[in-house]
N, C-alpha and C positions, 0 to 999 in steps of 0.2 A: 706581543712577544718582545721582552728587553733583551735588548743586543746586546753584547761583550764588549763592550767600546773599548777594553784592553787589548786586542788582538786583532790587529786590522784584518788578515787573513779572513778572519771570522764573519767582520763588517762586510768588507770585499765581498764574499761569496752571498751572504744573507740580500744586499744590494745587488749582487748578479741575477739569485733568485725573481727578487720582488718584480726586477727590469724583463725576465724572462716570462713572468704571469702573466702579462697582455702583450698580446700578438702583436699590436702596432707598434709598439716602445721594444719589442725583440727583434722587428725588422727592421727599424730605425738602425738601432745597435748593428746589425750584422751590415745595413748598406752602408753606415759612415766606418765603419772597421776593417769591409770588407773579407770578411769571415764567412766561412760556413758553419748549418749546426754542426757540424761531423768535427771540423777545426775547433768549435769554443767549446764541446764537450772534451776533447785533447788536451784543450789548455788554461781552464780553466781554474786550476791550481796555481796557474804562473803568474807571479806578482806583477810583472808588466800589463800583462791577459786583466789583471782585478782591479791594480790602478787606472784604465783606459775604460773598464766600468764607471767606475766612478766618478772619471772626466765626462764620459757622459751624461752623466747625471747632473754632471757642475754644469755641461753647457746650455740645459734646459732649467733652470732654478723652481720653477714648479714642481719636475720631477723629483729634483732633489730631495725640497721639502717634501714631497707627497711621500718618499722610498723614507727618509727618515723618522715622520711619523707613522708607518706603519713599523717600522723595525724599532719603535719607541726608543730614540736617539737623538739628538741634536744635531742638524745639517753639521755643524761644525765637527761632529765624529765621524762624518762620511768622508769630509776634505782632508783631514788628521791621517787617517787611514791613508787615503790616498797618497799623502805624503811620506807616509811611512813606507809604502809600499813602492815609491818610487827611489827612494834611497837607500833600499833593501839589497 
């Protein structure tokens, strides 16, 4: 699947996605964020909520690569986004 690497929103969620498919890497996320599902289905849309995805992803680099090759992207469109999405 080739990502929109134009529109971080897009990126963001496709990477919320990927990170939400295996159960281990969805509790990671909820214990380091301290979230429930009920709260990241809420907020989910919110560009703080997609950039803090995506620092997750940065703080694991394995994950990163792994989310990025499956969303056929370049790590470097994940961090972009992120950045994008923090100065939104």
């Amino acid at each position: 699947m080739a990502g929109d690497v134009t529109n971080p929103e897009t990126v963001a969620l496709q990477a919320l996605v990927w990170i939400l498919s295996d159960s281990g890497r969805a509790g990671r996320l909820l214990d380091l964020t301290g979230l429930d599902p009920a709260t990241l289905r809420a907020r989910a849309g919110e560009p703080a909520l997609l950039a803090a995805a995506i620092g997750f992803l940065e703080s694991y680099e394995p994950d990163l690569i792994a989310c990025a090759d499956a969303l056929d992207l370049p790590a470097a469109a994940l961090v972009d986004a992120r950045r994008q999405l923090e100065s939104a």
